[in-house]
C-alpha positions in Angstrom: -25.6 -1.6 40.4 -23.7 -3.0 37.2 -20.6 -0.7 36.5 -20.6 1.0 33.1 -17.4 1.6 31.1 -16.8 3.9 28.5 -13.2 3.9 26.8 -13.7 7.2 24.4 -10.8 6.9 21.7 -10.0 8.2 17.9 -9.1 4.2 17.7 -11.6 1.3 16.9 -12.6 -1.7 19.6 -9.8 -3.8 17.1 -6.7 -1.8 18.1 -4.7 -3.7 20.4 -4.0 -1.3 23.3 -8.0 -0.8 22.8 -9.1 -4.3 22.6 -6.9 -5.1 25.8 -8.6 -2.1 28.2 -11.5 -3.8 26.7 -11.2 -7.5 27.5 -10.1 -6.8 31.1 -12.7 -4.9 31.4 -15.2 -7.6 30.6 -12.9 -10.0 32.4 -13.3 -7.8 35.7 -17.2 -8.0 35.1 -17.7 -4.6 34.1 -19.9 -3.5 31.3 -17.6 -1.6 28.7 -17.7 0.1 25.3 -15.4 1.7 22.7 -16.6 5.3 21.5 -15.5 7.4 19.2 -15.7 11.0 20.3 -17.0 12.6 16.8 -20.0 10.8 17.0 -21.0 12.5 20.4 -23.3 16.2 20.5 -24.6 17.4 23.7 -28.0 19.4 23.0 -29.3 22.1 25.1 -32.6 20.9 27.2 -31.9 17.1 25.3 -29.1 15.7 27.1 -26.1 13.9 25.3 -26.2 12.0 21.8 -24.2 9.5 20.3 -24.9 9.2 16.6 -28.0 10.7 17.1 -29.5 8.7 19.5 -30.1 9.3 23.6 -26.7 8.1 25.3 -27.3 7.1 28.7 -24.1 8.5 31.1 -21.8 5.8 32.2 -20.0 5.1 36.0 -16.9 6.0 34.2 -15.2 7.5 30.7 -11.8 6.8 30.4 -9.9 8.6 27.4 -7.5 7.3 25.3 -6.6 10.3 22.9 -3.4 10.2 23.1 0.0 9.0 21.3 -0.1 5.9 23.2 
């Protein structure tokens, strides 16, 4: 089963701390992604949405909210 990555941030994919988790990520082989938390909603009886749209749960979220 191919690992899924999600690193949920206030950042964009283009920030460097971001952009690093990223590429080692894909270097390891593992499917990853940059989210940004606003854009999730989590409906009663409908599951999870990003942007509106059906968001399919990863192996792992990691969260980089913080100062860095």
């Amino acid at each position: 089963m191919k690992q899924t990555v999600i690193i949920l941030t206030k950042y964009t994919a283009t920030e460097y701390e971001t952009a690093k988790l990223l590429s080692n990520f894909i270097a390891a082989g593992i499917d990853a992604s940059v989210r940004q938390f606003v854009n999730f909603d989590i409906v009663i009886n409908q599951g999870i949405k990003y942007n509106g749209e059906d968001f399919e749960l990863p192996n792992l979220v990691l969260v980089r909210l913080g100062a860095g």
